[in-house]
DSSP file (Angstrom, degrees, kcal/mol; ACC not computed):
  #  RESIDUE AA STRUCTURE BP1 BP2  ACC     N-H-->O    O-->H-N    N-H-->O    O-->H-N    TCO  KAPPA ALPHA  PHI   PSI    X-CA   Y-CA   Z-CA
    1    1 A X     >        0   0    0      0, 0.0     4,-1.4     0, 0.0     5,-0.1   0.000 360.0 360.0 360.0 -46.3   -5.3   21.7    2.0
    2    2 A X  H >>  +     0   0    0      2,-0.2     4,-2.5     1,-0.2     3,-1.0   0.944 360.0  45.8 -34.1 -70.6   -4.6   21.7    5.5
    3    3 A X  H 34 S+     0   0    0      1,-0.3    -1,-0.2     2,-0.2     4,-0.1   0.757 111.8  63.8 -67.2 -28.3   -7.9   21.2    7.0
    4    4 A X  H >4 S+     0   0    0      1,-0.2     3,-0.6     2,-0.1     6,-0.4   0.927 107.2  32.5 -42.5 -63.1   -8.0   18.8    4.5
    5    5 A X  H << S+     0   0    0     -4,-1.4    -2,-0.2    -3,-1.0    -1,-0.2   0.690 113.4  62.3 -48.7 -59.8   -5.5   16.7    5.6
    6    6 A X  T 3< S+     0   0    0     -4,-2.5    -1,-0.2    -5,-0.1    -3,-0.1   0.164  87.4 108.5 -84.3  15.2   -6.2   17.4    9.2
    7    7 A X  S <> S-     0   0    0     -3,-0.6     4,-1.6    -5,-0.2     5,-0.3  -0.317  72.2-131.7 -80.8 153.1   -9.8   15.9    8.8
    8    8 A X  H >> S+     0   0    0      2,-0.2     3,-2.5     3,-0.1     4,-0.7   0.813 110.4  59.8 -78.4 -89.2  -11.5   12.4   10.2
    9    9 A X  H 3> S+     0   0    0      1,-0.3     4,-5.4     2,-0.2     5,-0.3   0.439 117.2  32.9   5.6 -78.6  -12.8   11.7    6.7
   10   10 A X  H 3> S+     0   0    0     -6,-0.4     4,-5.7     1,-0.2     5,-0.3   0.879 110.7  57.0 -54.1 -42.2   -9.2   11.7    5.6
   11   11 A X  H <X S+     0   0    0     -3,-2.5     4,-4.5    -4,-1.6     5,-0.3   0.994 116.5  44.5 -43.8 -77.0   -7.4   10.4    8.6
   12   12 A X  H  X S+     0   0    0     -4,-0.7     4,-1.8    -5,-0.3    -2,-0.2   0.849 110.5  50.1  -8.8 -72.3  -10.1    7.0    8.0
   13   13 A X  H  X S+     0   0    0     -4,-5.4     4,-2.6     1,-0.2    -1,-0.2   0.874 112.5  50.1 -54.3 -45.5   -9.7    6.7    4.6
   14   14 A X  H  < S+     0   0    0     -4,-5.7     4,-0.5    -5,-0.3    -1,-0.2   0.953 115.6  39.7 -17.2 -71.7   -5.8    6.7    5.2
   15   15 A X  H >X S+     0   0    0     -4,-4.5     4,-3.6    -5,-0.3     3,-1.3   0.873 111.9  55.2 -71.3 -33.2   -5.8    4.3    7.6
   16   16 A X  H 3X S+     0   0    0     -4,-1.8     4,-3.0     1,-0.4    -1,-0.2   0.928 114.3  44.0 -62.8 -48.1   -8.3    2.2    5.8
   17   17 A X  H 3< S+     0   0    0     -4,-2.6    -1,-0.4     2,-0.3     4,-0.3   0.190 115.1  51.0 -66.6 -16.2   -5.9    2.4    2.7
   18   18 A X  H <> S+     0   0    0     -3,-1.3     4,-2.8    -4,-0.5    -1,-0.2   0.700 108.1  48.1-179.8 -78.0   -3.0    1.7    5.0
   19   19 A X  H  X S+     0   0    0     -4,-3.6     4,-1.1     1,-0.2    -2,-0.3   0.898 111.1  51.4 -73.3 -30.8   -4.4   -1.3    6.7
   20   20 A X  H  X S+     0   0    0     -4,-3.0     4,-1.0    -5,-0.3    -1,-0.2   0.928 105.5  52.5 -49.9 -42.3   -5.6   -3.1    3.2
   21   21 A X  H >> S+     0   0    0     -4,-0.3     4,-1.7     2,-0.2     3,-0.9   0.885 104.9  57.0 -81.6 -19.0   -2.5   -2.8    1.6
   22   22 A X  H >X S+     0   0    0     -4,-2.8     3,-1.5     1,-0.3     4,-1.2   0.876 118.3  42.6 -41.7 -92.0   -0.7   -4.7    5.2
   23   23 A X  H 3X S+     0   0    0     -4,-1.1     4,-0.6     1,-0.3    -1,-0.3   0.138 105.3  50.6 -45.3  -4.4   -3.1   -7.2    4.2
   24   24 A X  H <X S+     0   0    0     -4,-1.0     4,-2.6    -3,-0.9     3,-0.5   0.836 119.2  44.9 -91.8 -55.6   -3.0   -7.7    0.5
   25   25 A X  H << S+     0   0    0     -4,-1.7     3,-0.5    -3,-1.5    -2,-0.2   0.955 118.4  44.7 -50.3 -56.2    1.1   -8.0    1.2
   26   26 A X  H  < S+     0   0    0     -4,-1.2    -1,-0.2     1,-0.2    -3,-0.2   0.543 121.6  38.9 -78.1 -16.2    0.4  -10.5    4.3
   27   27 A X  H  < S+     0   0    0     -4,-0.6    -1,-0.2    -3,-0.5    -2,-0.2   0.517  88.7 108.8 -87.6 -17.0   -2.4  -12.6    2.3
   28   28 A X  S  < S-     0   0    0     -4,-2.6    -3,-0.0    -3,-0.5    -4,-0.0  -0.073  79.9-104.9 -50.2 147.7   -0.9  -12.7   -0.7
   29   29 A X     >  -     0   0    0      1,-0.1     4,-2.2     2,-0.0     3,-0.2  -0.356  33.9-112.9 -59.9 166.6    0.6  -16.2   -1.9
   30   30 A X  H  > S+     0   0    0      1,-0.3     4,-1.0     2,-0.2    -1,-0.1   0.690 113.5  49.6 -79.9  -5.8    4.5  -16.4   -1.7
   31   31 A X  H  > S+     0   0    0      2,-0.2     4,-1.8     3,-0.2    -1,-0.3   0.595 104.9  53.4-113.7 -17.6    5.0  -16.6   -5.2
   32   32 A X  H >> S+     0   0    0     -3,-0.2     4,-1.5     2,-0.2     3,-1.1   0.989 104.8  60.1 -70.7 -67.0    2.9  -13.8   -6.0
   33   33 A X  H 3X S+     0   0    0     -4,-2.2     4,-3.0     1,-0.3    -2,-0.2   0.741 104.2  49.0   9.6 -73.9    5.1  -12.0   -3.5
   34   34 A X  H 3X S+     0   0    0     -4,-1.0     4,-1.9     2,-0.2    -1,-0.3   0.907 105.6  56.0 -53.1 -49.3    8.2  -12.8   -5.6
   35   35 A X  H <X S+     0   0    0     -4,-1.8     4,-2.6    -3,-1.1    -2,-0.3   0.949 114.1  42.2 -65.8 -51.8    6.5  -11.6   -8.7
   36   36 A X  H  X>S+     0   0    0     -4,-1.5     4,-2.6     1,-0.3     5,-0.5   0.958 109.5  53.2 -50.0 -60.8    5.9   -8.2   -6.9
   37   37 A X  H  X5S+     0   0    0     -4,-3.0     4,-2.4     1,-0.2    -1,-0.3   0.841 107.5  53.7 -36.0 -55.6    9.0   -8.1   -5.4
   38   38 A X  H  X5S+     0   0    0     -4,-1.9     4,-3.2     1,-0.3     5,-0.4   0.964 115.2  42.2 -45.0 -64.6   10.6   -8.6   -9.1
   39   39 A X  H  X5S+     0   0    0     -4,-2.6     4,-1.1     1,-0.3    -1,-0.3   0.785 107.5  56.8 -62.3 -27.2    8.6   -5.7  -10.4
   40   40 A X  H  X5S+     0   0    0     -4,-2.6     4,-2.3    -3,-0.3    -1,-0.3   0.884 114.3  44.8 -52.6 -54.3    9.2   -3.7   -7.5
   41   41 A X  H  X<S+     0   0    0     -4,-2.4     4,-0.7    -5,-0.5    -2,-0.2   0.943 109.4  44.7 -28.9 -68.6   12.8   -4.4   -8.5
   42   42 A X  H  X S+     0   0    0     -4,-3.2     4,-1.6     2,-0.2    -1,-0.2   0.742 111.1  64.1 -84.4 -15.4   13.1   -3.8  -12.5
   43   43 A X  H  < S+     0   0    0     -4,-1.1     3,-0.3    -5,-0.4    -1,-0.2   0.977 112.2  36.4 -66.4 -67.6   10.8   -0.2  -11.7
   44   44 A X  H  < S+     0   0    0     -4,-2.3    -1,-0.2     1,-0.3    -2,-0.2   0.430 109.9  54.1 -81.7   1.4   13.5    0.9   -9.7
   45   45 A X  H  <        0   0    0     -4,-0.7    -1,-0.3     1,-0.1    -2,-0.2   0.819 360.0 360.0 -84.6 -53.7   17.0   -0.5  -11.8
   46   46 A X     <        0   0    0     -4,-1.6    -2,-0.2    -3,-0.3    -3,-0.1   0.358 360.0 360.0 -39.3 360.0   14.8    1.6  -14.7
């Protein structure tokens, strides 16, 4: 699991995974935004 972990392959994929979801938040429309936000919300009042 280590070596796993401590791997380029993973490190990439990470970051790749990392840097999409910045952009999916930072491209989204604002209202979409809100809707997330909401859900983000009611998950965690639950």
């Amino acid at each position: 699991m280590r070596t796993m972990i401590r791997s380029d392959l993973f490190r990439n994929f990470m970051g790749g995974f990392l840097l999409g979801a910045a952009a999916l938040v930072a491209l989204s429309p604002a209202e979409g935004t809100d809707t997330l936000k909401s859900k983000i919300e009611s998950i965690y009042k639950a």
